[in-house]
Phi, psi and omega in degrees: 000138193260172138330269196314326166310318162303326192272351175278349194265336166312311217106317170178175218284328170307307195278352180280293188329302182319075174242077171316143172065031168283151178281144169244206205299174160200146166336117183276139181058019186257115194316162161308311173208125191267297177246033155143155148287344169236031167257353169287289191302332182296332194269355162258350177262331179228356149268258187191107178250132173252155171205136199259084172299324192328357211241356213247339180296156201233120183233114175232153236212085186272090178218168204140117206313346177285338204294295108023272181279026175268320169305305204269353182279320197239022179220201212224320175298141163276109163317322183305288181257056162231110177283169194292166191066002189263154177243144164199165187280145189243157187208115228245082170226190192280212184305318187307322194085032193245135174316160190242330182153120202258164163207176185288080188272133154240125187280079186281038175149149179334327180211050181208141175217155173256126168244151214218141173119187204269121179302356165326312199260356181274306150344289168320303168285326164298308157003269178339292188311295229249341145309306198255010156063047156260161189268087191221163156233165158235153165214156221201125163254082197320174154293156175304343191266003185233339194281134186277339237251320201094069183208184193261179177307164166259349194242171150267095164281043172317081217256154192193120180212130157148190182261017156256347156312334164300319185271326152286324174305301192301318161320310196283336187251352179078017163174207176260182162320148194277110179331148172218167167254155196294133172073054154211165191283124138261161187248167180254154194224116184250056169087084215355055171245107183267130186202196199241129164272111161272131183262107200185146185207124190310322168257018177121331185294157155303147205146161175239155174246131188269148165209134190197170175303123164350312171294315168295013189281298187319310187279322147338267193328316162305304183308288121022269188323279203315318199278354185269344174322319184265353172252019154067063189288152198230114165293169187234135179294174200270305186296335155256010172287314171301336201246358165314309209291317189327298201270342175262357160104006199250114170277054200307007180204050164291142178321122176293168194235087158223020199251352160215020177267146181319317240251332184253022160326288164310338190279300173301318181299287192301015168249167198256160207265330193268034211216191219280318200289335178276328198258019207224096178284161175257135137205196205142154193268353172275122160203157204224141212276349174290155171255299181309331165293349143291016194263164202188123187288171173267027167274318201294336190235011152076042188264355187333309196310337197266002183256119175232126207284345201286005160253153154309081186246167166316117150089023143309317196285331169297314200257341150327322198243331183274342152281351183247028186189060177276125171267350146226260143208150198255130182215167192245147171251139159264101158002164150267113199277343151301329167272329163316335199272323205290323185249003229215098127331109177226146141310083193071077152067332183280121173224114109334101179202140159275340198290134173291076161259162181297136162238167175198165180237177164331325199260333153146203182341123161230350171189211193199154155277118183276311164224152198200098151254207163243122148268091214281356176269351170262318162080051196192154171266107167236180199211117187268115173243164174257140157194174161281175217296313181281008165266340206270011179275112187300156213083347166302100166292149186217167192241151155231158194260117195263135176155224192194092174303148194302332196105197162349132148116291226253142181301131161296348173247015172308092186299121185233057162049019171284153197313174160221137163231136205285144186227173177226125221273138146223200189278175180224114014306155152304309184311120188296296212290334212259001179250345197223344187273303198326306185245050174297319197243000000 
């Protein structure tokens, strides 16, 4: 069963999507919690934290005389200044100029790239590829919740953050690192095991993400652990790992804008019904029977930087007009924590939610919520949103509609007596260090 088949057996793409009171995502094979979640999340700001990406990354292996210009046909990024060992977010959208879903690009060699991440933008490019007949192959290493095989990841992910990071990276190799610049690779040798130090930290902190062949994930990992013992190293659990991107500014799941423009019929017929784009729900008290009212430019989720216009790509001509008629701004809300306390179901202290609620003023609608965590070094509930331009002045009050509209059938503007809870607009990233600091270098 394809996509398009789900979404014609629905009724539309809202009635495939639409799940109140969906749970949300967490990491895969990754314990919930190891010593608490918010000694975990405490532990990247102020110690030294590992977190075990390998099992939940989606990996596809773009390689081939082609590769380079089929990536520059269908994304946004500039190409011209990218070396080889460099990583960047790529950005991928339809005709329209509207995203399809960014991911993680790595240039392992002149005409070999890794793409990483929530599989939507990998989709995209095999697509492409395998469509406009460039001379590229792929081959694809799934996230664990897709992989059929049983078999372990083909890459490792280690991630190492906090402001002891450094000092321990330096323990475990017997000195530092060959310098890098942020988001970009060296590569390393742990007892002849050679592999890539990404220089990156999910929340603005200091750190590296290791990536190396699967078979080397126990000694790596061991190594890592054991040598973190005297720096009182923390694993960081699935619960507090979603909530690093909230304080670091990363919106990991706008609606891809693939579910109705004509032109991507045939696309939807090739995507499975069983993957990230059919299975990846929606709720929230905002909801609207358009799908297209979810659609969204990288300028609105504050990617402008990463869009370079001097080439020919898919949906230029669209983001050409779309910079100059961005409608909204990406911010973080904080909560009221008396009212957090009063509506907000948490788990241990914990609120987790994906859901697309209403933020609203006096005046009605003004943006919607993408992610909504607990940050206990904050000692607040925030929430990374899109809102509108004239609301987006930090210091703004705002109401969020905390709750789950039924969906199909009930009016959208039907009052169904869900809670508000006051919230206050600042900035996004939250994280000082990760607004102001982060990609100096």
């Amino acid at each position: 069963m394809n996509l398009q088949d789900g979404i014609d057996k629905a009724g539309s793409p809202m009635r495939m999507l639409w799940k109140p009171g969906a749970q949300p995502w967490n990491p895969e094979v990754v314990e919930k919690e190891y010593v608490g979640w918010r000694e975990e999340q405490k532990a990247w700001h102020e110690g030294v934290a590992i977190s075990d990406l390998s099992h939940h990354m989606y990996d596809l292996f773009i390689e081939g005389p082609d590769a380079t210009k089929l990536l520059k046909a269908v994304t946004a990024n500039n190409y011209e200044k990218f070396a080889i060992g460099q990583a960047k977010q790529i950005v991928p959208v339809n005709a329209d100029g509207f995203i399809v879903t960014d991911g993680i690009l790595l240039r392992r060699a002149e005409n070999e790239y890794t793409l990483s991440g929530v599989p939507a933008s990998q989709h995209w490019v095999q697509w492409h590829g395998e469509q406009g007949g460039y001379d590229v192959t792929f081959r694809t290493d799934p996230s664990s919740a897709f992989r059929k095989d049983g078999k372990d990841p083909a890459l490792f992910r280690y991630q190492l953050q906090g402001p002891q990071a450094q000092e321990l990276v330096e323990s475990v190799f017997g000195g530092p690192l060959p310098p890098t610049k942020f988001f970009h690779t060296a590569d390393v040798t742990l007892d002849g095991r050679t592999f890539r130090a990404l220089r990156h930290g999910m929340a603005g902190q200091a750190g590296y993400e290791f990536i190396g062949d699967g078979a080397d994930a126990p000694y790596v990992k061991n190594a890592l652990v054991k040598a973190g013992e005297s720096f009182g190293l923390v694993h960081v659990g699935a619960l507090a790992y979603t909530t690093a991107s909230v304080e670091s500014g990363w919106i990991p799941s706008p609606t891809p804008a693939i579910y109705t423009h004509p032109g991507l019929a045939e696309y939807r017929r090739w995507l499975p019904f069983f993957g990230i784009e059919g299975q990846r729900p929606l709720h929230g008290s905002f909801y609207s029977d358009d799908i297209e009212d979810y659609y969204v430019t990288p300028y609105e989720l504050g990617y402008g930087r990463l869009v370079h216009l001097d080439h020919d790509f898919i949906g230029r001509e669209a983001l050409q007009e779309a910079k100059d008629s961005v409608r909204f701004q990406k911010v973080t809300l904080v909560f009221d924590n008396d009212d957090v306390r009063e509506f907000v179901e948490a788990d241990n202290g914990f609120v987790l939610s994906y859901a697309r609620n209403r933020i609203e003023t006096k005046d009605g609608l003004a943006g919607t919520t993408y992610h909504t965590a607990s940050l206990a070094p904050y000692d607040a509930v925030i929430a990374l949103s899109l809102i509108d331009l004239e609301h987006a002045t930090p210091g703004t009050q705002v109401e969020v509609v905390w709750g789950d509209h039924p969906g199909p059938g009930t009016p959208a503007g039907a009052d169904l007596g869900l809670p508000r809870i006051r919230a206050t607009v600042q900035p996004a990233p939250y994280n000082e260090h990760a607004r102001t600091q982060y990609r100096r270098d």
